[in-house]
N, CA, C and O atoms as CSV, one atom per row, in Angstrom:
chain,resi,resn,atom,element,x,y,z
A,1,UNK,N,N,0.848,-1.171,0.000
A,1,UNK,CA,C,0.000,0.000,0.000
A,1,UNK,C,C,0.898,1.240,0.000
A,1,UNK,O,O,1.767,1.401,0.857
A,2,UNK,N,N,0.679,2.047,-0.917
A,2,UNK,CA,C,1.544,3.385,-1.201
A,2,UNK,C,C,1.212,4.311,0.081
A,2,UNK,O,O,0.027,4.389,0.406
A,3,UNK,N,N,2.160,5.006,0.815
A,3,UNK,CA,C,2.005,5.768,1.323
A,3,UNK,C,C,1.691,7.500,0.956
A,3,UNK,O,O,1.971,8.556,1.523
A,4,UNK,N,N,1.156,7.222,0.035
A,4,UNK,CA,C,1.049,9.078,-0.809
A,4,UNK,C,C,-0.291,8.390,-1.858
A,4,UNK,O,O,-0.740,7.318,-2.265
A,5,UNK,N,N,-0.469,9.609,-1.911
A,5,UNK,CA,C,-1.776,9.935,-3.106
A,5,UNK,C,C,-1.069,10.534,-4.156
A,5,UNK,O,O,0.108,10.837,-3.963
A,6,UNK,N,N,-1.654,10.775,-5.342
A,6,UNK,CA,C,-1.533,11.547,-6.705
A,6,UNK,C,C,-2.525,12.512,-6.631
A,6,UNK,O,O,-3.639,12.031,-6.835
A,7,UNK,N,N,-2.517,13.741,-6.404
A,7,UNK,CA,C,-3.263,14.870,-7.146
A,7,UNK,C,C,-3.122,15.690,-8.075
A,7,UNK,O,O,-2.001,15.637,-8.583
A,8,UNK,N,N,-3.876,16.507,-8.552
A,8,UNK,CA,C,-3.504,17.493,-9.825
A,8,UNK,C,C,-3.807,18.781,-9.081
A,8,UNK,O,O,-4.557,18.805,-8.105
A,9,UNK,N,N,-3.228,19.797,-9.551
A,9,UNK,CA,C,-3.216,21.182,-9.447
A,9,UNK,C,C,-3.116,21.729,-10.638
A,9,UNK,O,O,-2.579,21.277,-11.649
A,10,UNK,N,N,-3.884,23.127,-10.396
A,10,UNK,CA,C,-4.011,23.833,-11.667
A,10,UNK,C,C,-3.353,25.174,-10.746
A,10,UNK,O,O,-3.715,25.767,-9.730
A,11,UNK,N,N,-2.082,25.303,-11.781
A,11,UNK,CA,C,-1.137,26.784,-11.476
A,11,UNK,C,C,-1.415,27.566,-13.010
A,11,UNK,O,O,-1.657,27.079,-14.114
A,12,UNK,N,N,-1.246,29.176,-12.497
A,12,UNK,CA,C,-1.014,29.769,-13.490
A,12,UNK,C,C,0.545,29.728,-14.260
A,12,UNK,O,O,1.548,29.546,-13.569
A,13,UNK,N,N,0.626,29.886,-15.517
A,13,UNK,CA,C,1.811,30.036,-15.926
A,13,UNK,C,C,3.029,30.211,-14.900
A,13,UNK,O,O,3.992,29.543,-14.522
A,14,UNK,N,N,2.339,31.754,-14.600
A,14,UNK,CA,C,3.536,32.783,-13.890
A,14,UNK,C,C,4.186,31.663,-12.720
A,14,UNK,O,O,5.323,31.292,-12.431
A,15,UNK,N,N,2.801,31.354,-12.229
A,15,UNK,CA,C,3.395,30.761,-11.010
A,15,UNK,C,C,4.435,28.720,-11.127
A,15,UNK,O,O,5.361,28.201,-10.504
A,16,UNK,N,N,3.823,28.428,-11.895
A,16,UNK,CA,C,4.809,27.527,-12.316
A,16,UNK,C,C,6.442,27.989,-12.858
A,16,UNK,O,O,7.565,27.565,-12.589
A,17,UNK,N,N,6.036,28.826,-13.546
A,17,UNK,CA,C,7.642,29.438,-14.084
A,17,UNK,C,C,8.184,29.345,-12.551
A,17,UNK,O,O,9.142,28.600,-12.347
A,18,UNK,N,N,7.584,30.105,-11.405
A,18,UNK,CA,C,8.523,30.526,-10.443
A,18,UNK,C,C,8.682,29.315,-9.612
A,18,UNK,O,O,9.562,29.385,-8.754
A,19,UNK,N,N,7.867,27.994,-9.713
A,19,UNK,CA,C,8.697,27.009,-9.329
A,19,UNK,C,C,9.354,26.484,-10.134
A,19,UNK,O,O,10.263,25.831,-9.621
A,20,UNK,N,N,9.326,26.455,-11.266
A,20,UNK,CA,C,10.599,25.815,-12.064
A,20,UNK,C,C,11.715,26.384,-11.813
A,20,UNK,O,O,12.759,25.736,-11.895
A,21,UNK,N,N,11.709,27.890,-11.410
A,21,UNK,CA,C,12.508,28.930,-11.487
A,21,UNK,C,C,13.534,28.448,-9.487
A,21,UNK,O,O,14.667,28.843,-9.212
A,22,UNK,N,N,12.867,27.800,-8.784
A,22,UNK,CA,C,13.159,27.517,-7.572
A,22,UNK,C,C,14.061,26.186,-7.556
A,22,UNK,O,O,15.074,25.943,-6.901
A,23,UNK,N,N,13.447,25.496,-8.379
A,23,UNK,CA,C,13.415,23.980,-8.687
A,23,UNK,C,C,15.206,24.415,-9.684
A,23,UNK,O,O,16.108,23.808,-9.108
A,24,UNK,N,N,15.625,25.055,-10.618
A,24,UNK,CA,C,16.888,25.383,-11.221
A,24,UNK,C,C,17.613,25.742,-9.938
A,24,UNK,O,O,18.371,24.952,-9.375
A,25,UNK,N,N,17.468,26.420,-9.695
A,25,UNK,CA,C,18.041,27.173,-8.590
A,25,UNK,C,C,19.041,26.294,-7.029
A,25,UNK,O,O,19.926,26.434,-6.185
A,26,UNK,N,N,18.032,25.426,-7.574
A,26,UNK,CA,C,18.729,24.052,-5.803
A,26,UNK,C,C,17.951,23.938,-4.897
A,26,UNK,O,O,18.023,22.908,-4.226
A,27,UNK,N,N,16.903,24.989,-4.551
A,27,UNK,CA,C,16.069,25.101,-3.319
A,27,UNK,C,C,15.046,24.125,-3.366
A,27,UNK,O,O,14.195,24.098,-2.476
A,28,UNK,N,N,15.033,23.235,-4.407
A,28,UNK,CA,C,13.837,22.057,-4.018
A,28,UNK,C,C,14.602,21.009,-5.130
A,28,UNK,O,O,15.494,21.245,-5.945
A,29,UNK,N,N,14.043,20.050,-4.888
A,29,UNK,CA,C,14.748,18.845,-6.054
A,29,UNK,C,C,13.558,18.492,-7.276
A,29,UNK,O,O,13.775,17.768,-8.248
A,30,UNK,N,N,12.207,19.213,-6.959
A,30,UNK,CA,C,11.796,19.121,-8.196
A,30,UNK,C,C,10.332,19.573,-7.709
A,30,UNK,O,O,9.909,19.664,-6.556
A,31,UNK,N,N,9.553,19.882,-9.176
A,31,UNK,CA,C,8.150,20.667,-8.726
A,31,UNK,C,C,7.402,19.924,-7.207
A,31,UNK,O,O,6.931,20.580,-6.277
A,32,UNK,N,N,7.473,18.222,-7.304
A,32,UNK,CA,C,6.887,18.202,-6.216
A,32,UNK,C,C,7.050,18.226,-4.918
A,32,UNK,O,O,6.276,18.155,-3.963
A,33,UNK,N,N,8.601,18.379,-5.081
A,33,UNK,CA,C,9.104,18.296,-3.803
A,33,UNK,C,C,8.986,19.775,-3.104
A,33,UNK,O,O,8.865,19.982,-1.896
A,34,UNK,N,N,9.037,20.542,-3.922
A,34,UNK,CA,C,8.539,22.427,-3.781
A,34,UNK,C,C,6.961,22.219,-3.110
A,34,UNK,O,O,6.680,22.601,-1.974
A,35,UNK,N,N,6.156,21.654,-3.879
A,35,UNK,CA,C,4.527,21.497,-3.568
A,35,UNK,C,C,4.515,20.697,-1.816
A,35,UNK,O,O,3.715,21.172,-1.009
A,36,UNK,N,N,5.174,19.848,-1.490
A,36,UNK,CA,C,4.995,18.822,-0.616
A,36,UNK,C,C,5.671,19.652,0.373
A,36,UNK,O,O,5.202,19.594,1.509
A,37,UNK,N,N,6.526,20.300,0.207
A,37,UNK,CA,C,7.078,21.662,1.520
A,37,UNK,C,C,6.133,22.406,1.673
A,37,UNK,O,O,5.654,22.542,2.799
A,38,UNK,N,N,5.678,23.001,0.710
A,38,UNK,CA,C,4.527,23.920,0.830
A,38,UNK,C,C,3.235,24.132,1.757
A,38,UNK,O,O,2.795,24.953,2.562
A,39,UNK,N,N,2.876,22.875,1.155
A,39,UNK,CA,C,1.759,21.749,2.158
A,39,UNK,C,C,1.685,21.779,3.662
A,39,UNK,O,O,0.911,22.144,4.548
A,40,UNK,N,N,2.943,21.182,3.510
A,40,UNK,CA,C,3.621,20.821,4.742
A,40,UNK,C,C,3.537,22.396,5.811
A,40,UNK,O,O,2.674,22.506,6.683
A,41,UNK,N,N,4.199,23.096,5.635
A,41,UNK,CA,C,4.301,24.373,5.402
A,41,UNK,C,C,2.805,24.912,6.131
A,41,UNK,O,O,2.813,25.443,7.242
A,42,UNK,N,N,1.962,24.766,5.606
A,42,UNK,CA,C,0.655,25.508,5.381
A,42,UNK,C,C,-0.173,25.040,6.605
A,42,UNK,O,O,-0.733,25.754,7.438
A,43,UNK,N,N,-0.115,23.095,6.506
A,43,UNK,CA,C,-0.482,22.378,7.667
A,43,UNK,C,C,-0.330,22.926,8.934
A,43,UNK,O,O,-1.219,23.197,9.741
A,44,UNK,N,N,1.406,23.131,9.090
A,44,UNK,CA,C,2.096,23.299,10.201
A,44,UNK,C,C,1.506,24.671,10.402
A,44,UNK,O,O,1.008,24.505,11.515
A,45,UNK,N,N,1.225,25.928,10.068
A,45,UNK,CA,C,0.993,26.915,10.292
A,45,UNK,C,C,-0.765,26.368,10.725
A,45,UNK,O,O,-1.271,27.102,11.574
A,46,UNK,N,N,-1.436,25.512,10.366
A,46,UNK,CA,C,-3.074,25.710,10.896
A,46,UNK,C,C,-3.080,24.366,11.470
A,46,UNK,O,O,-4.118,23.722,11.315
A,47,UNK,N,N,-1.768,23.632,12.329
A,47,UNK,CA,C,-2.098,22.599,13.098
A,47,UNK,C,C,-3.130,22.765,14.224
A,47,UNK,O,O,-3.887,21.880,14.621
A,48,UNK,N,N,-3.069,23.767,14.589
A,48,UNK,CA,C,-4.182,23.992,15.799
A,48,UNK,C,C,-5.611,23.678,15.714
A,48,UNK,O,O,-6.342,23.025,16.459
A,49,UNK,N,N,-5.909,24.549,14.193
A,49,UNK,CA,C,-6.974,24.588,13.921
A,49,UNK,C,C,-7.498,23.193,13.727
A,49,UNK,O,O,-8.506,22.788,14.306
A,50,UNK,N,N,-6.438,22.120,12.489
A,50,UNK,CA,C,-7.015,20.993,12.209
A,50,UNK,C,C,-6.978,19.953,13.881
A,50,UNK,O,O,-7.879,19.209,14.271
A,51,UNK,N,N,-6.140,20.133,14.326
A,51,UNK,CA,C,-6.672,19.244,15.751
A,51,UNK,C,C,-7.820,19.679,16.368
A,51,UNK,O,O,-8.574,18.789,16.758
A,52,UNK,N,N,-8.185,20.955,16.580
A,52,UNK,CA,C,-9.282,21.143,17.539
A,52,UNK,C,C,-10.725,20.715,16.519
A,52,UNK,O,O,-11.753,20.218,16.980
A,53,UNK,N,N,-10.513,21.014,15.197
A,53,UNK,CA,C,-11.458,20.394,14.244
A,53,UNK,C,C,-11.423,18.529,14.459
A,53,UNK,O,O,-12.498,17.932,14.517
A,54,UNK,N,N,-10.352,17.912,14.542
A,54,UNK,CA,C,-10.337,16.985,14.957
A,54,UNK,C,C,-11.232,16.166,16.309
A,54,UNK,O,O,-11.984,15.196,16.412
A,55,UNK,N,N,-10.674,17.140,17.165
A,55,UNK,CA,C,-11.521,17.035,18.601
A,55,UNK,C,C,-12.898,17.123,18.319
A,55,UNK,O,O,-13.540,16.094,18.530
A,56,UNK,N,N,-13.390,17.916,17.975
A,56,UNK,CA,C,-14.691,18.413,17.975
A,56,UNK,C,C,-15.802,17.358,16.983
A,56,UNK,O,O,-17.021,17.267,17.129
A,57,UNK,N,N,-14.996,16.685,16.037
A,57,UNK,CA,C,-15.751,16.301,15.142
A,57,UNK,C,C,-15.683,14.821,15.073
A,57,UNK,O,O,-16.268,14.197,14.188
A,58,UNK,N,N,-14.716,14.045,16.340
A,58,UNK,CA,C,-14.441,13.110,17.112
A,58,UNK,C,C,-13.858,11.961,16.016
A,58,UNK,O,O,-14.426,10.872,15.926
A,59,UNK,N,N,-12.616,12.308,15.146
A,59,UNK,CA,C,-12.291,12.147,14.067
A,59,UNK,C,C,-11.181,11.096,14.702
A,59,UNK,O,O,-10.607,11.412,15.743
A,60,UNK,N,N,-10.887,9.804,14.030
A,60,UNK,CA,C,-9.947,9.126,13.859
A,60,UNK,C,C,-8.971,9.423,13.222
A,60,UNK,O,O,-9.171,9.939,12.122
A,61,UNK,N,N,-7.465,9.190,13.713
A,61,UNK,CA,C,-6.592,9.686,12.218
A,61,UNK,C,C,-6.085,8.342,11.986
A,61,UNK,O,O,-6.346,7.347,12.661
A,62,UNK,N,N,-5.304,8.416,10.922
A,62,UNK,CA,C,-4.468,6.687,10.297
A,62,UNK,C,C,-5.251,6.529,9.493
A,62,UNK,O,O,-5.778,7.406,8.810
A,63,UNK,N,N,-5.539,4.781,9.442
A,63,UNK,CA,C,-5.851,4.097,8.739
A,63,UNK,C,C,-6.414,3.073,9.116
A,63,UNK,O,O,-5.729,2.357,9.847
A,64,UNK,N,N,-7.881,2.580,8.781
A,64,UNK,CA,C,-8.476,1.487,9.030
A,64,UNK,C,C,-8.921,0.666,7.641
A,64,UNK,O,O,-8.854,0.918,6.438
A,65,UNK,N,N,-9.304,-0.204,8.271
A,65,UNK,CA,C,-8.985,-1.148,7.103
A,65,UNK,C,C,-10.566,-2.304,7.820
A,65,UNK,O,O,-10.670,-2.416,9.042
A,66,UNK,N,N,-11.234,-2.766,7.213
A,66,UNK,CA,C,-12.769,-3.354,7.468
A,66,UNK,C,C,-12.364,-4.080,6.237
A,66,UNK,O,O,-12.057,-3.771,5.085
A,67,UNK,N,N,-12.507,-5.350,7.053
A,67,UNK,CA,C,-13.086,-6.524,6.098
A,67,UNK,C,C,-14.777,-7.296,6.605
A,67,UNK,O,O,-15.443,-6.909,7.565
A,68,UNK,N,N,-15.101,-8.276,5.789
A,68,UNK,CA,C,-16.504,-8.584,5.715
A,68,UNK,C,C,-16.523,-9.161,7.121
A,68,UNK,O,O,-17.396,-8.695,7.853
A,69,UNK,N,N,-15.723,-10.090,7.635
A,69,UNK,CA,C,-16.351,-10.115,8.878
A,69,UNK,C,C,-15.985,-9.426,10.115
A,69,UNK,O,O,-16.226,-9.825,11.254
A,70,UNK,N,N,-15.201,-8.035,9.680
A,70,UNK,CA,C,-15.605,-6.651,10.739
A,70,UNK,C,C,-16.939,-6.196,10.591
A,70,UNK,O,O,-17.649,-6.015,11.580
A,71,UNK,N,N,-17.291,-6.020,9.571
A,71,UNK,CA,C,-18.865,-5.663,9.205
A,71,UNK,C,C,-19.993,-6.620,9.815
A,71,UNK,O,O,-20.974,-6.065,10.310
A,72,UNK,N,N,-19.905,-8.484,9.818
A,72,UNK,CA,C,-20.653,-8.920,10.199
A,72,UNK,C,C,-20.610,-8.750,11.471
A,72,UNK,O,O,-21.670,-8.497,12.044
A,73,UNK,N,N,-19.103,-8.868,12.405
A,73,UNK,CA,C,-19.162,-8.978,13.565
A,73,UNK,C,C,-19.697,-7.466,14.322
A,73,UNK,O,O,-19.890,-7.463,15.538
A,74,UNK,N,N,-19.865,-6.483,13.678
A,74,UNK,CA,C,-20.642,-5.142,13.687
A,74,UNK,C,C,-22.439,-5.626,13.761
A,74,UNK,O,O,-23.198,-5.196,14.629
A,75,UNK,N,N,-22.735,-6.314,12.973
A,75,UNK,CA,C,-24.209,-6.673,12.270
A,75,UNK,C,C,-24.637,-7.432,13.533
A,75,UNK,O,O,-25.545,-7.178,14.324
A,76,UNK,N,N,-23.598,-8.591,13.507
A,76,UNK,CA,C,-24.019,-9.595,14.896
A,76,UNK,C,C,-24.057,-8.804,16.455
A,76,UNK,O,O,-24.970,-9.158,17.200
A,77,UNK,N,N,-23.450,-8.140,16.773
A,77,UNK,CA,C,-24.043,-7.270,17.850
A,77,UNK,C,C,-24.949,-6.322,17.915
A,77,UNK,O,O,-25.122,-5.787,19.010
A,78,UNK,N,N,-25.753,-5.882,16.744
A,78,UNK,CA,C,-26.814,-5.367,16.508
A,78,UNK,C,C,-26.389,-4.057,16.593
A,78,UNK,O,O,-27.089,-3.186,17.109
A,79,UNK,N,N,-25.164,-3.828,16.072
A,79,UNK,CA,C,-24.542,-1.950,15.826
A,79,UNK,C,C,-24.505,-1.882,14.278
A,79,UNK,O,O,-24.803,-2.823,13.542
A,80,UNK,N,N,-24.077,-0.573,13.849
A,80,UNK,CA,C,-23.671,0.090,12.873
A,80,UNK,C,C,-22.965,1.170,12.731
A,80,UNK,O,O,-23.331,2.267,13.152
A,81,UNK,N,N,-21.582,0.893,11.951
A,81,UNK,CA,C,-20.742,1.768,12.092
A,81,UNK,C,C,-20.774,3.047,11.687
A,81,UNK,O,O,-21.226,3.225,10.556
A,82,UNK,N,N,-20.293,4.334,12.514
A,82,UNK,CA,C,-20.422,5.369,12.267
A,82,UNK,C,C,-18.251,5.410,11.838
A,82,UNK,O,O,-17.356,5.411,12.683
A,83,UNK,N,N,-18.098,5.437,10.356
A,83,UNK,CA,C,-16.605,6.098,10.283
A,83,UNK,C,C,-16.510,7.035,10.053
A,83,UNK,O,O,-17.171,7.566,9.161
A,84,UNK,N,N,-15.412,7.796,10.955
A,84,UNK,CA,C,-15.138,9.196,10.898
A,84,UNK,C,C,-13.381,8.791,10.941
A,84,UNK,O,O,-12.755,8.035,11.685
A,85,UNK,N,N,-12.965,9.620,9.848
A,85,UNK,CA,C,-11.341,9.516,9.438
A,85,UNK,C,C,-10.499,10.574,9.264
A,85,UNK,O,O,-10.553,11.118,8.161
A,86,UNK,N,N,-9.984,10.864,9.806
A,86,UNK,CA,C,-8.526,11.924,8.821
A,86,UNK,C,C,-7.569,11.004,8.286
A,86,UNK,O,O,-6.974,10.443,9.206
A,87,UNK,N,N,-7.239,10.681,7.295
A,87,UNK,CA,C,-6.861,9.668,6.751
A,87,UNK,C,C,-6.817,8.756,5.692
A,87,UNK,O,O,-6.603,9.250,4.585
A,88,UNK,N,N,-7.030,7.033,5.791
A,88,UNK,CA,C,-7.885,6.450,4.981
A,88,UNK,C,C,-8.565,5.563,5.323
A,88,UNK,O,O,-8.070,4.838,6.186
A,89,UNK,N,N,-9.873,5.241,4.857
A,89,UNK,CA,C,-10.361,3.829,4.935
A,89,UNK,C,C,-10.270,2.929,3.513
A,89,UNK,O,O,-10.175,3.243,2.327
A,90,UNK,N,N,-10.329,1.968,4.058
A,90,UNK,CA,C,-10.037,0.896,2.901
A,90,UNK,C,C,-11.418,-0.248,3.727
A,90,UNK,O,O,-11.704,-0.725,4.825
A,91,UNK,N,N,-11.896,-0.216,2.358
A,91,UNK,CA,C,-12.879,-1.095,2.867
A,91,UNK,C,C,-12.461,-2.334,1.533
A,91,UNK,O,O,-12.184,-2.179,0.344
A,92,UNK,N,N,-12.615,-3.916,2.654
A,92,UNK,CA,C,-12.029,-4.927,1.391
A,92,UNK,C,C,-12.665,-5.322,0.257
A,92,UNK,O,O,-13.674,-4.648,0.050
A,93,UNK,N,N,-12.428,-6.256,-0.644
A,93,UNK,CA,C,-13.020,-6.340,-1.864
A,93,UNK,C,C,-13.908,-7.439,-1.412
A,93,UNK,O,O,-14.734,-7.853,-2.224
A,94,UNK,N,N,-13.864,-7.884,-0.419
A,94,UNK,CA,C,-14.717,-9.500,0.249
A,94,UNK,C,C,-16.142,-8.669,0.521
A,94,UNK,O,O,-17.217,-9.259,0.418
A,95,UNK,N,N,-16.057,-7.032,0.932
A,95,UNK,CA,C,-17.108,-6.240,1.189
A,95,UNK,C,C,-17.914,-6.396,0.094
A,95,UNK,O,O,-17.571,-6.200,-1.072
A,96,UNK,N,N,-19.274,-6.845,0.584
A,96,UNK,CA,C,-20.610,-6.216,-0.872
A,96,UNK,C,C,-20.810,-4.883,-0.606
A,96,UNK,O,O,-20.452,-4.225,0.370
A,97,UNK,N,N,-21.352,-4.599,-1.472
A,97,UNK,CA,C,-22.410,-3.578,-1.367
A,97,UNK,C,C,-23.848,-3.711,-0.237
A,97,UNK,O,O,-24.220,-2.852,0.563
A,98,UNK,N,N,-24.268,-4.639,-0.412
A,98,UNK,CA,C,-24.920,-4.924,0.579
A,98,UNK,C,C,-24.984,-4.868,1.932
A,98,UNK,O,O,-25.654,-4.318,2.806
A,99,UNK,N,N,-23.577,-6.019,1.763
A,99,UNK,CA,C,-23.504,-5.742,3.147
A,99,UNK,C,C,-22.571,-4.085,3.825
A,99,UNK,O,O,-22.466,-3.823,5.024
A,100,UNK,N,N,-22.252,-3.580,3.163
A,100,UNK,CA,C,-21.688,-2.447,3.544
A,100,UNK,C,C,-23.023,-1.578,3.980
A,100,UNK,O,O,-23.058,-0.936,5.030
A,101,UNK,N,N,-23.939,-1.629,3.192
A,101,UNK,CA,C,-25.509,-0.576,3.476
A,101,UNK,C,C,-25.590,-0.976,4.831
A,101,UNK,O,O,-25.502,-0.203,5.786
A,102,UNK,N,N,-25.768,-2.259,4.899
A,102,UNK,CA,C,-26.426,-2.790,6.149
A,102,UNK,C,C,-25.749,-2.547,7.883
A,102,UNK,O,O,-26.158,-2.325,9.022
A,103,UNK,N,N,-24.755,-2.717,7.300
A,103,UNK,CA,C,-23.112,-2.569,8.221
A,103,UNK,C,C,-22.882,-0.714,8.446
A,103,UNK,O,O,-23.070,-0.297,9.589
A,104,UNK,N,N,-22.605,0.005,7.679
A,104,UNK,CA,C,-22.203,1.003,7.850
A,104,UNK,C,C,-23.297,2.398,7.578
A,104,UNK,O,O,-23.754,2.769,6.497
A,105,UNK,N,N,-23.542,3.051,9.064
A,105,UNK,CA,C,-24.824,3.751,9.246
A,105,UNK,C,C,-24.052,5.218,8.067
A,105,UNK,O,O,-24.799,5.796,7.276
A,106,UNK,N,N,-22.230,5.670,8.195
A,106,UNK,CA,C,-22.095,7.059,7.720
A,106,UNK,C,C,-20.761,6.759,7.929
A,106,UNK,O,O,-20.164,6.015,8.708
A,107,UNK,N,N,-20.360,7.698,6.835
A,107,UNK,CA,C,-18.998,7.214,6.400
A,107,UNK,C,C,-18.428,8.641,6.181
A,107,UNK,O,O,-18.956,9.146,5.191
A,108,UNK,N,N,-17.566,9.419,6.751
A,108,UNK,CA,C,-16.964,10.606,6.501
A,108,UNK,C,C,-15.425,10.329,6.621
A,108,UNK,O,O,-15.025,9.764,7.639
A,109,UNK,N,N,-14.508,10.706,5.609
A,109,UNK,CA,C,-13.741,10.453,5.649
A,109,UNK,C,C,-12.623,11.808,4.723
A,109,UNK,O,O,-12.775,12.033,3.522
A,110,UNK,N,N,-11.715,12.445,5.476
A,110,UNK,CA,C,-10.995,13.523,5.158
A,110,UNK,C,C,-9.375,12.692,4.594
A,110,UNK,O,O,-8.399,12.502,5.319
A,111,UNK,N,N,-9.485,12.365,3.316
A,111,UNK,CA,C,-8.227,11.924,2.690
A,111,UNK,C,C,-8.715,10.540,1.296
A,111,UNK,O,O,-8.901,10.550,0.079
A,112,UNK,N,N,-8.741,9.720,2.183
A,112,UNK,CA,C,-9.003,8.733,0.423
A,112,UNK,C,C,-9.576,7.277,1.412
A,112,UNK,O,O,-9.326,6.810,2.523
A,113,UNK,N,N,-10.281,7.013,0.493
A,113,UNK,CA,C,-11.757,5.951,0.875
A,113,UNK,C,C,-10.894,5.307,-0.269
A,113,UNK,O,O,-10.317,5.933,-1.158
A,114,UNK,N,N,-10.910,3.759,-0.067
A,114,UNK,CA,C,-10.472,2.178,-1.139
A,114,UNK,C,C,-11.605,1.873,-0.810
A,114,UNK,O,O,-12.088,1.982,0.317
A,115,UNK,N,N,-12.100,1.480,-1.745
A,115,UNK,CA,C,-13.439,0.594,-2.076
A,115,UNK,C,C,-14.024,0.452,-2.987
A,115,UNK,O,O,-14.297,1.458,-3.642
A,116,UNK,N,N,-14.556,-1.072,-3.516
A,116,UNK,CA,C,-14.820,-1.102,-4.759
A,116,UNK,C,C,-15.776,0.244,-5.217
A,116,UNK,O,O,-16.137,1.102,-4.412
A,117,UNK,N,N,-16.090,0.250,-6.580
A,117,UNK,CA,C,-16.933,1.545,-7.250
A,117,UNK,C,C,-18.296,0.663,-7.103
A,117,UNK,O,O,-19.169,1.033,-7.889
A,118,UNK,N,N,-18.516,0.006,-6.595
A,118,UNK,CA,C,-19.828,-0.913,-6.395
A,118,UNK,C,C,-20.619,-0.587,-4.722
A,118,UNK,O,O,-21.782,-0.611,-4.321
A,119,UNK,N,N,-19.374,-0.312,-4.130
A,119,UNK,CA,C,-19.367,-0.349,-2.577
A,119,UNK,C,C,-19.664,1.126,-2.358
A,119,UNK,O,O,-20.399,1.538,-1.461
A,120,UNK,N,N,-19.054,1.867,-3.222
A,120,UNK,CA,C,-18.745,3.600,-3.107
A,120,UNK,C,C,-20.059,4.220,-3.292
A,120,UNK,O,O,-20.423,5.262,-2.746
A,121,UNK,N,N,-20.926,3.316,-4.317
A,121,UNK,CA,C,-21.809,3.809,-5.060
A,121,UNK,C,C,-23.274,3.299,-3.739
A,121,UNK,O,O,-24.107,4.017,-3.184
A,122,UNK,N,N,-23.139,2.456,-3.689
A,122,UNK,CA,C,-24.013,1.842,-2.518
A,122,UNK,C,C,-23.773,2.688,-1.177
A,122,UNK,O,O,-24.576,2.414,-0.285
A,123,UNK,N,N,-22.808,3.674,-0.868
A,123,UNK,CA,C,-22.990,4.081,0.643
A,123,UNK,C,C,-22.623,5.804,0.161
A,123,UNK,O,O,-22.155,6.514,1.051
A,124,UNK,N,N,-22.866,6.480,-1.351
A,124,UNK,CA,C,-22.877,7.646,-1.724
A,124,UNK,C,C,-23.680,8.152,-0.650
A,124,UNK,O,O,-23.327,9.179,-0.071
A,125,UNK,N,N,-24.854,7.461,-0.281
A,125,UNK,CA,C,-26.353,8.728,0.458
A,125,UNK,C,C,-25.675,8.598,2.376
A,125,UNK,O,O,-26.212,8.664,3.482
A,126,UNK,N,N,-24.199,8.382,1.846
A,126,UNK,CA,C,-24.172,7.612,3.682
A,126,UNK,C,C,-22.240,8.985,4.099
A,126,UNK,O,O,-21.623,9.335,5.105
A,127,UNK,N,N,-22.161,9.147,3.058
A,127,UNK,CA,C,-20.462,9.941,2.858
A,127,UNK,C,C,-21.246,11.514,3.328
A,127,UNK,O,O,-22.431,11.828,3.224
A,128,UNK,N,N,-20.079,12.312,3.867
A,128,UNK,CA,C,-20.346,13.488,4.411
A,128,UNK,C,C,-19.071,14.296,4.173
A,128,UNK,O,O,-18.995,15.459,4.568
């Protein structure tokens, strides 16, 4: 399992020139390594904010990982999961759709959800 995501950004010209222009220069080893300081950068300046958002919104961070019989053994005690993430969930491919409806009451998750497009599509009315 990769530890990083792929995203896209849309820069203006100007402003790409001036990381390429950073990126020649020595101060980063390449556009993304400029972007991933940045980030970083930006985080660190509103850590406060995202923890107390954390607190408040009673958010897990990491990574969980649900297979079918986390879900049943959820079903068999007569609960339903509420996930709340900073992070990821990975829900397994052994998961239906079905049983994910049945299993999982709401699913909010701040970073990247794995799960089949069968599973994703079945708990759309359940994501926040």
């Amino acid at each position: 399992m990769a530890d990083t995501e792929k995203i896209t950004i849309n820069l203006s010209v100007v402003d790409l020139g001036h990381v390429d222009l950073l990126v020649e220069q020595g101060l980063y080893s390449s556009r993304s390594d400029l972007i991933r300081t940045a980030i970083r950068n930006q985080l660190s300046t509103h850590a406060e904010v995202v923890q107390q958002a954390v607190v408040r919104k009673s958010l897990a961070l990491g990574v969980l990982v649900y297979n079918h019989r986390d879900l049943e053994a959820s079903l068999a005690k007569g609960e339903m999961l509420d996930i709340r993430i900073v992070g990821m969930v990975i829900l397994a491919k052994s998961i239906t759709p079905e049983l994910a409806r049945q299993a999982i009451r709401s699913l909010q998750v701040y970073g990247v959800l794995r799960a089949s497009p069968e599973v994703k599509d079945a708990l759309a009315d359940r994501t926040g």
